[in-house]
N, C-alpha and C positions, 0 to 999 in steps of 0.2 A: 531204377527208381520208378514204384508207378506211377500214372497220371490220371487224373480225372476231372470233376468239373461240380463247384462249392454245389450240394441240393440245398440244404437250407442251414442258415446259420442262425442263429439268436444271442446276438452282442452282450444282451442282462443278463442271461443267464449262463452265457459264456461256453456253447459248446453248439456242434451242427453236425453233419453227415456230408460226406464227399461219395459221390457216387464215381465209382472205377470207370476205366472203359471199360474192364472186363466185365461190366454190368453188376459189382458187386457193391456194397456199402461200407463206410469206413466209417467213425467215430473220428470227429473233430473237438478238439477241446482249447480251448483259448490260450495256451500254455503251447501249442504248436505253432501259433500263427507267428511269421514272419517279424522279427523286431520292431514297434513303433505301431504295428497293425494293428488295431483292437475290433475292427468290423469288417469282415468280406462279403463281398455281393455275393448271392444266389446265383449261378452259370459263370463263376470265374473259372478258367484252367489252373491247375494247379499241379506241382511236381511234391511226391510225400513222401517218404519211409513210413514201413507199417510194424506197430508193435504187439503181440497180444496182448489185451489188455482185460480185466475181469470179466467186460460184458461183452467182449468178443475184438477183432482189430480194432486199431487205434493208431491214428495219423502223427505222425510224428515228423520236425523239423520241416511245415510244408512253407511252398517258396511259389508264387505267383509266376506263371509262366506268360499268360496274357490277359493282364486287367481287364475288365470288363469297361466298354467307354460309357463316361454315365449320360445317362439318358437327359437329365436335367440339365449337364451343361452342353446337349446337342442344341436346347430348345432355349438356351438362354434369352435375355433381350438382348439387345444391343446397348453397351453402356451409353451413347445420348439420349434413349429410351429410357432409360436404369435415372438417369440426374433426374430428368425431369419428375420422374415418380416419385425420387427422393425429395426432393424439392417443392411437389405439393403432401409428401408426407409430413416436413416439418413445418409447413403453414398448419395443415393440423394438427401438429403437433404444438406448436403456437399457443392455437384457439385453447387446445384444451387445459396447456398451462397458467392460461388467463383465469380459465375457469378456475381450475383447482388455488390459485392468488387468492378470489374472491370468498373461496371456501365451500364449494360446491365440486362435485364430480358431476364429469359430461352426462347431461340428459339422458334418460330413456336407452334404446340401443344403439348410443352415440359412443360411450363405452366401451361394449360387443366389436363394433365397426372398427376402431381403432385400433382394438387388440388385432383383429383379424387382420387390418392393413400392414401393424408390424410383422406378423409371422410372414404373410407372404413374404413382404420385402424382404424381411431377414432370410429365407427360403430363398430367392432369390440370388442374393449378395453371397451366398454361402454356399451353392451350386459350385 
């Protein structure tokens, strides 16, 4: 079985290129990936069977040989870091439900700020 290593993959549109070690390229297509998997990292190792396929080989039945460690939960915070942020995110969260009570949405780029403090944390929490 060859081996090689994810070159790039795109989840939406559901197909990437596995480069060999014999320096060659293979076609990936979301229907080979591993059951449950729907996204592989860029530089994963990977064990494939190859089929010809209309626009040349094509990866077939591949199987993760060693995940890539993600870089996001190298860098995590520390969950008594993680409460506390949670913790002034629902006092803002709070405020702004007051607002919205009274009939108004948060000020100016108080909005903006909010949305952006949810993605982080959810970014975060989801690492």
């Amino acid at each position: 079985m060859p081996t090689g290593k994810v070159k790039w993959y795109d989840a939406e549109k559901g197909f990437g290129f596995i480069a060999t070690d014999d320096g060659s390229e293979v076609f990936l297509h979301a229907s080979a990936l591993p059951v449950g998997t729907t996204v592989i990292k860029p530089g994963a190792k990977v064990d494939f069977g190859v089929a010809d396929g209309k626009r040349g080989p094509s990866a077939l039945a591949v199987q993760l040989i060693d995940p890539q460690p993600s870089v996001v939960k190298a860098k995590r915070k520390a969950p008594a870091e993680m409460a506390t942020i949670v913790e002034d995110l629902i006092k803002v969260l709070d405020r702004a439900g007051d607002s919205l009570k009274r009939g108004r949405y948060p000020e100016g780029a108080a909005g903006a700020s909010i949305a952006k403090m949810l993605r982080a944390v959810a970014d975060d929490l989801d690492a």
